[in-house]
C-alpha positions in Angstrom: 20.2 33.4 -17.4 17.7 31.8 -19.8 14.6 29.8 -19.2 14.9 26.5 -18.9 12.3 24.6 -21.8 9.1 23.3 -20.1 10.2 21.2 -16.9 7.8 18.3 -14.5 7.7 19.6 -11.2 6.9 16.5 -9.4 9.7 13.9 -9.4 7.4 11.1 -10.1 7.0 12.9 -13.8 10.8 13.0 -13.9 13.5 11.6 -12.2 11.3 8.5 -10.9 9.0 8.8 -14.0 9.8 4.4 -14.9 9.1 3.5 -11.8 5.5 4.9 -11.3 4.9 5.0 -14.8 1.6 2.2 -14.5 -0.6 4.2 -12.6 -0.7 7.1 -15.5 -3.2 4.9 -17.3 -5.5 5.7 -14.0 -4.7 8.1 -11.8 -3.5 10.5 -14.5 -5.9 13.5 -15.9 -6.2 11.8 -18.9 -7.0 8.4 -17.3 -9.8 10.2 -15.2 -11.0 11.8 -18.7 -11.3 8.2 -20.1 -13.4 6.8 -17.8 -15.6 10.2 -18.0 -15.8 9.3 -21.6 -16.5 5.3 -20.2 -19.1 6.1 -17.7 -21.1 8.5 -20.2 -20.7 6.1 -23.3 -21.8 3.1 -20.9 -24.8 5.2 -20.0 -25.9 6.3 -22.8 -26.2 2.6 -24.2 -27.9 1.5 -21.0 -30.4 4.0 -21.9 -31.0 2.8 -25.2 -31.4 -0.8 -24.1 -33.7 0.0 -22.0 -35.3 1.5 -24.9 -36.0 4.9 -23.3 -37.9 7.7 -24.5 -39.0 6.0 -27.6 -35.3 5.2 -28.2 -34.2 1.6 -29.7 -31.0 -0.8 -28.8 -28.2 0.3 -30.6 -26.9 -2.9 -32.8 -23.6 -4.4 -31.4 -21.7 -2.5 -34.2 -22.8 0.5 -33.2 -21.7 -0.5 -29.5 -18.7 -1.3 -30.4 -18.2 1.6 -32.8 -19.2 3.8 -29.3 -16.7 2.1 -26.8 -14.2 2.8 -29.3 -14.6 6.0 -28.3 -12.8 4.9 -24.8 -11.1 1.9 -25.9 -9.2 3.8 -27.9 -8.6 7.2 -26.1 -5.6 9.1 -26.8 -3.7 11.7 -28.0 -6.6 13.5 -30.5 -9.2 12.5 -27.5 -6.5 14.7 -24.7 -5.9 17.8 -27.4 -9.4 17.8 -28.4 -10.6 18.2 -24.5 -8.1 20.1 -22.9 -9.1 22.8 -26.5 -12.8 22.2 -25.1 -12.0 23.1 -21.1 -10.1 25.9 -22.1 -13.6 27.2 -23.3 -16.0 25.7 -21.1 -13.7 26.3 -18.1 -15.6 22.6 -16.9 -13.9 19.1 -17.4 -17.0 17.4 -17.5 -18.8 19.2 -19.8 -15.9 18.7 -22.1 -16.3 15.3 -21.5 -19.8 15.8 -22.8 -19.5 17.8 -25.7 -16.6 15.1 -26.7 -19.1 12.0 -26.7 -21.4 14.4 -28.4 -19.1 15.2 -31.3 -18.3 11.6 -32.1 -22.1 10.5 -32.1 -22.7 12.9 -35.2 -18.9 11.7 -36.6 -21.2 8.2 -36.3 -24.1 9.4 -37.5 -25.8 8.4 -33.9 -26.9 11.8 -33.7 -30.9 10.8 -32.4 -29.3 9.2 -29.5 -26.8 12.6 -28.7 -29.6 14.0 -26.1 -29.2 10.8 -23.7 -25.6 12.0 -23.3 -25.1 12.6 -19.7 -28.9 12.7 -19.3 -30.4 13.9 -16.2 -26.4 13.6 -14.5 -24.5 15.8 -12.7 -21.0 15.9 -12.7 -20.2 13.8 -9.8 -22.3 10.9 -10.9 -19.8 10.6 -13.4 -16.8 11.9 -11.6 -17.5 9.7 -8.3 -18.2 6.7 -10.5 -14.7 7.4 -12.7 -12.7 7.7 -9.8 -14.2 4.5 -8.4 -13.1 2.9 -11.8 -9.7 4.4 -12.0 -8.6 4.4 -8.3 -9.8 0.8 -8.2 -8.1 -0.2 -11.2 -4.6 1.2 -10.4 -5.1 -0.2 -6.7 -6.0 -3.9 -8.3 -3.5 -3.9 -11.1 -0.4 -1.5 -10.2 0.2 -0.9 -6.5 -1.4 -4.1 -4.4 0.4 -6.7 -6.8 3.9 -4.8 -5.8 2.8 -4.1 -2.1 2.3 -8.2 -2.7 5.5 -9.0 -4.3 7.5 -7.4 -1.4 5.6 -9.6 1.4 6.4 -12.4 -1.1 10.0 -11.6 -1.0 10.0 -11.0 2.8 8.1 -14.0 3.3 11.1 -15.9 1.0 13.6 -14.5 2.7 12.2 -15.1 6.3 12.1 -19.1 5.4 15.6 -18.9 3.5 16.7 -17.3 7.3 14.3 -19.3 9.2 17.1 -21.1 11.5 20.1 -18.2 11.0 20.0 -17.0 14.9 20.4 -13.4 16.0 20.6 -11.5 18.6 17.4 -9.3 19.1 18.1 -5.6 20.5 14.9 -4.6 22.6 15.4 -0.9 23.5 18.3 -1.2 21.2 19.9 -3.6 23.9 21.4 -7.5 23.7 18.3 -9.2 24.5 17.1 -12.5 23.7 17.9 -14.5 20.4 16.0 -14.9 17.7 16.1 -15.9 14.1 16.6 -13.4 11.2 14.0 -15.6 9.3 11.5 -14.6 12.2 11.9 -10.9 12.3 11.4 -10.6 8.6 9.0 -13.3 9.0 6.8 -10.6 10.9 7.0 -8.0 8.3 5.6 -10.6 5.7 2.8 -11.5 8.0 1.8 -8.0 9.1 1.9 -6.7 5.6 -0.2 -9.8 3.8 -2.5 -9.2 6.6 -3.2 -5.8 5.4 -2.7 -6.4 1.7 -6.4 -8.6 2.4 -7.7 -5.9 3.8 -6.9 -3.8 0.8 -8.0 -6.2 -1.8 -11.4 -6.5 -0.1 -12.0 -2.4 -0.4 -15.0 -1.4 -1.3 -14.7 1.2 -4.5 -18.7 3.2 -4.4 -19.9 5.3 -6.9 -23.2 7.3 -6.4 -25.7 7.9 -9.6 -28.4 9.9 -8.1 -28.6 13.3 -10.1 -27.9 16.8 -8.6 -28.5 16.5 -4.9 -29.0 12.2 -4.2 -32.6 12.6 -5.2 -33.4 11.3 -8.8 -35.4 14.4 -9.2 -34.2 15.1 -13.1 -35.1 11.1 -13.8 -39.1 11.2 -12.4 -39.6 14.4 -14.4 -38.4 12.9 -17.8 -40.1 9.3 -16.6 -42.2 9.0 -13.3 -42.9 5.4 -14.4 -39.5 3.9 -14.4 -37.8 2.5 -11.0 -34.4 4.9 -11.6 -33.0 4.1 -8.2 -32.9 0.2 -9.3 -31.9 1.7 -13.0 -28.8 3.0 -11.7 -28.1 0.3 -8.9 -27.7 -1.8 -12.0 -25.9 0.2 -14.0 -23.1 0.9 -11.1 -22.9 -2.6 -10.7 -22.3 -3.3 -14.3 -19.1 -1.6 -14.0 -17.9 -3.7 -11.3 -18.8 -1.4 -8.3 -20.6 -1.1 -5.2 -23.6 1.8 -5.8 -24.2 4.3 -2.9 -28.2 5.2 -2.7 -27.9 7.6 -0.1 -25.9 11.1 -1.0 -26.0 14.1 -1.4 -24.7 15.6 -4.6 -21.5 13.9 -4.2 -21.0 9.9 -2.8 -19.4 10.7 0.6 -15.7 9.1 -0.1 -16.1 7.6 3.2 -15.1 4.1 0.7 -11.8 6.3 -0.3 -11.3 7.3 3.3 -11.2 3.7 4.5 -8.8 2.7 1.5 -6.4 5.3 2.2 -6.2 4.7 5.8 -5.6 1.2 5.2 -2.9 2.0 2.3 -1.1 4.6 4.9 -1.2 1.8 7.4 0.6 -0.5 5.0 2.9 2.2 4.3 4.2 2.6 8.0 4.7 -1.1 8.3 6.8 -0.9 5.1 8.9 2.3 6.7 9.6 0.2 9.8 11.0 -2.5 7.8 13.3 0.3 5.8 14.4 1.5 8.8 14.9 -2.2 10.4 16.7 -2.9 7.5 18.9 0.1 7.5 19.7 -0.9 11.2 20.5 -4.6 10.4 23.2 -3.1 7.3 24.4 -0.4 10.0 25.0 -3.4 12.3 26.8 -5.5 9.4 24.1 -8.1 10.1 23.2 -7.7 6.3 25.7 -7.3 3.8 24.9 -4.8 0.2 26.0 -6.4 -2.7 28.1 -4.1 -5.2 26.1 -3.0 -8.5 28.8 -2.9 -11.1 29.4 0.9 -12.2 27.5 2.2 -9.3 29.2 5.0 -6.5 28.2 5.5 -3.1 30.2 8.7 -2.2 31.6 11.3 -4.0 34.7 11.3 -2.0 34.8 7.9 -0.3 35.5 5.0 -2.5 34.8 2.4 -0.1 31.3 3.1 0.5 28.2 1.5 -0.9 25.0 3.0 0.7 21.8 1.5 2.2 19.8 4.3 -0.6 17.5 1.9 -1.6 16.1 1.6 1.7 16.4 5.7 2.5 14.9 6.5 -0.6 11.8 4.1 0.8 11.7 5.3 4.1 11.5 9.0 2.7 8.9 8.5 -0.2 6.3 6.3 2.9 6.7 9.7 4.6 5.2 11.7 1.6 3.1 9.3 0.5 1.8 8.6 4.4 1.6 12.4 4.7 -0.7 12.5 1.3 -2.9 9.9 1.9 -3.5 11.4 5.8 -4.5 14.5 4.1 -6.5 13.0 1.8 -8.4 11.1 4.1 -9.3 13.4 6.6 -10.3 16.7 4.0 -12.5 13.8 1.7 -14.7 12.7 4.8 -16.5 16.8 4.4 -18.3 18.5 2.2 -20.1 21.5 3.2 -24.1 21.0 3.0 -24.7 19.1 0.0 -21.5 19.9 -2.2 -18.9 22.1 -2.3 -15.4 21.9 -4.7 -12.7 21.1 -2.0 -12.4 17.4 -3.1 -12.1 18.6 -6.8 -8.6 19.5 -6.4 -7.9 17.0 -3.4 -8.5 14.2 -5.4 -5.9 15.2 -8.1 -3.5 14.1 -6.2 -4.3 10.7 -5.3 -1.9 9.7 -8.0 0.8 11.3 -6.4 -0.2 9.9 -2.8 0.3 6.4 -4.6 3.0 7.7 -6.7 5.2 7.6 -3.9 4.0 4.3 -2.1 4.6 2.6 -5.5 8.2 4.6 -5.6 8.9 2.9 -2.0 7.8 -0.8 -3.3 9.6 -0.5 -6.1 12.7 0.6 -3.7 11.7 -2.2 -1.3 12.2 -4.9 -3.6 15.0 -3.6 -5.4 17.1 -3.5 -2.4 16.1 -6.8 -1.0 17.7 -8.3 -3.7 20.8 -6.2 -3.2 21.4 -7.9 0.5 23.3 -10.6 1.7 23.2 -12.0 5.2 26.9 -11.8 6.8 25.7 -15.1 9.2 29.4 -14.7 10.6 28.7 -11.3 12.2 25.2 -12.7 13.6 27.5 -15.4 15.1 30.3 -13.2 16.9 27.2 -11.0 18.1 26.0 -13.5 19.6 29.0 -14.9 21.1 29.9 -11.5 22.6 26.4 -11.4 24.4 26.3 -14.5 26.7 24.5 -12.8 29.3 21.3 -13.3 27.7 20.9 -16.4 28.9 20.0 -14.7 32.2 16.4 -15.3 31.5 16.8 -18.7 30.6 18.6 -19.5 34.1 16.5 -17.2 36.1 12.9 -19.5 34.6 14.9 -22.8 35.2 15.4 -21.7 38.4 11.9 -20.2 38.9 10.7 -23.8 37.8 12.8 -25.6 40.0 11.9 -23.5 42.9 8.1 -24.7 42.2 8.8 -28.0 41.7 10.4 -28.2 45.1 14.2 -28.8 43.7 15.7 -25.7 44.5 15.9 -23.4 47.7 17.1 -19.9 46.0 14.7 -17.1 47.4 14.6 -14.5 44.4 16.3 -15.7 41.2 15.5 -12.5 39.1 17.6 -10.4 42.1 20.3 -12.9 41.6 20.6 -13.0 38.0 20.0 -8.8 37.8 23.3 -8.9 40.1 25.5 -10.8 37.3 24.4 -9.9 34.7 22.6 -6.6 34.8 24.8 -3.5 32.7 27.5 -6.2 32.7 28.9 -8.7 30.3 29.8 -12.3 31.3 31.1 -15.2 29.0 30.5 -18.7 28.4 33.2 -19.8 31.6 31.8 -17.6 33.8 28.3 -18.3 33.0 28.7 -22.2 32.8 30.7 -21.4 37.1 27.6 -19.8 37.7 25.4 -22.6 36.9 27.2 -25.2 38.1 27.1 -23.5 41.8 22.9 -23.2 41.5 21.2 -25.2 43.8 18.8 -26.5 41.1 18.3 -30.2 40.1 21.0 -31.9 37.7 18.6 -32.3 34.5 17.8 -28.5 34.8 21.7 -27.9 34.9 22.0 -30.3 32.3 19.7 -27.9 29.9 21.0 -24.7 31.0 24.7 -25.7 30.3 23.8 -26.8 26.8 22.3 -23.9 25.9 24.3 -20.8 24.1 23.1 -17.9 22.6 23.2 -19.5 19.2 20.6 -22.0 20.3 19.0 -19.9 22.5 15.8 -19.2 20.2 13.1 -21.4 21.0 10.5 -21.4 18.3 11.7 -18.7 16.3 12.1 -21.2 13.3 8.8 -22.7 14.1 7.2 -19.4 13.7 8.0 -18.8 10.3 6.0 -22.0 8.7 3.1 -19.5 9.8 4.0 -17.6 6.9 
């Protein structure tokens, strides 16, 4: 047997490579190796404004001529480095000697010693991951994990009055409204979607171990602490003062946690989904050309919401990981984050594979409102409860002289089905006031939904 040619491992870099395609800009090694290259060109020109070490502002042509350098990162930029680890066996001393060779390609050689000056590697690795997790959170994955509450939330107010039958323990229990079930995935996932958008994304910029030490030996006289506050915040993050060698991830901690969260709301709609089609209350909608068994014809299956449920597992079981092996670092550094935090585009990889799954197959639904109906129909006694709180109400209002109404509803009604005749008998013979008998004979199951639809304009 021969060798296959070079092959991705992962899925996400094959089979599912379009779908989760976006977040290789950031979460890929050579988006990590770009913002190196941002973080130490930004740097380097914040020295030189600041005219340090007898060092003037670089004109804006030269700026420009410099952020080129990560503008406009590519394919030369990804040989050149991965030629350059291979040597230095370090990615961010690569990084380094990179910026360095395209100074004296642009003849800013007297500035090539403020390169990465008095850093170590995780001021700039802590500070590109900030950029590059933040980026494909803000740009990529929240605006999908948006889009599907958007659709849910359309769908729940398209639905808003179509009543159902709710199942509590997977048992007839009281009617509902589609719109408001899905309604509560919208809610629930919009109210953690806010959460994620107000993340914090921290970067620290201290020198070896948190202490500036490097910076007051070049230049006791100048405030570095505020220096690099400033310069975090240039790049649109929030600066960590207090470290060690490395920012604590504590900010990454709390963003994963909150993206796993959002994760196992969106498996319990996959799965409530799947349940609905299994129960026929959703109809899937035939994609020309498309085959759902290899030996049954008929059969078009729920994958779309399978292949979600399954990819919030992985991704849920990544970010978990993540989370709790980021939180600790032995003393003041050690490299077990190094390699954890390689995969946090894999840990999104897979949310974003779900979303995309998600929305895909909530457009290939349709609501079958004639099953809802018969469901309904079939399932009278769950207007026990309605009777039973009349009752209870008339009882209190002096109208009625029944002793336990619970005990004598459990006895119709309880592992039992009754219809509309028998139900409407039973009514009639209650000694309850006429109004009250009134409501309860009007009711059905179908109307039996208080303010389901109500609940939905809270969307």
């Amino acid at each position: 047997m021969t060798s296959l040619p070079p092959q991705p491992l992962s899925p996400l870099d094959g089979r599912y490579r379009a779908a989760v395609s976006p977040l290789t800009d950031y979460l890929s090694e050579a988006g990590l190796n770009r913002a190196r290259v941002e973080v130490e060109v930004e740097w380097l020109i914040a020295l030189t404004d600041r005219s340090l070490f007898g060092t003037a502002p670089l004109g804006d042509d030269d700026k420009a001529r410099l952020r080129a350098l990560y503008l406009e990162f590519g394919q030369s930029e990804i040989d050149w480095l991965a030629e350059k680890e291979a040597v230095t066996r370090h990615d961010v001393k690569a990084v380094e000697y990179l910026v360095r060779d395209r100074l004296a390609a642009l003849g800013l050689e007297p500035v090539a010693e403020l390169t990465h000056f008095a850093l170590t590697s995780e001021d700039v690795n802590s500070t590109a991951y900030a950029l590059t997790v933040q980026r494909a959170v803000t740009r990529v994955w929240l605006p999908r994990l948006e889009a599907v509450a958007d659709a849910l939330a359309t769908l729940a107010r398209d639905t808003r009055d179509v009543a159902m039958l709710s199942r509590t323990h997977g048992q007839p229990a009281t009617p509902t409204t589609m719109g408001k079930e899905i309604g509560v995935f919208a809610w629930r996932l919009r109210r953690v979607a806010a959460q994620v958008a107000a993340s914090d994304y921290l970067a620290k910029f201290s020198g070896a171990t948190g202490t500036w030490s490097a910076h007051l030996a070049a230049d006791p006289d100048v405030d570095w602490p505020a220096v690099s506050r400033v310069f975090i915040e240039s790049l649109g993050l929030g600066f960590n003062p207090v470290t060690t060698q490395i920012e604590s991830h504590d900010w990454q901690v709390e963003l994963y946690d909150r993206v796993r969260h959002a994760g196992g709301i969106l498996h319990n709609l996959a799965t409530d989904v799947w349940t609905y089609i299994s129960l026929g209350y959703f109809s899937q909608i035939p994609v020309a050309g498309a085959t759902g068994s290899s030996t049954m014809p008929h059969k078009i299956n729920p994958i779309r919401f399978e292949n979600a449920e399954a990819n919030l597992e992985i991704s849920g079981g990544l970010f978990g990981t993540l989370a709790s092996t980021l939180v600790t670092s032995r003393l003041q550094r050690d490299l077990t984050d190094s390699t954890t935090q390689r995969n946090i585009g894999v840990a999104f990889g897979h949310s974003l594979l779900a979303l995309d799954n998600l929305e895909r197959g909530l457009r290939e639904i349709s609501l079958a409102e004639g099953v809802l109906r018969a469901d309904l129909d079939a399932n009278w006694e769950v207007l026990a409860e309605a009777i039973q709180t009349v009752v209870r109400a008339e009882i209190a209002a002096g109208r009625s002289s029944i002793t336990d109404p619970y005990a004598l509803l459990k006895d119709l009604t309880r592992g039992r089905r009754v219809g509309a005749t028998e139900l409407a008998e039973f009514v009639h013979g209650l000694d309850i006031g006429d109004a009250a008998k009134e409501r309860l004979l009007a009711l059905s199951p179908a109307t039996y939904t208080g303010l389901a639809s109500a609940v939905v304009d809270q969307l």
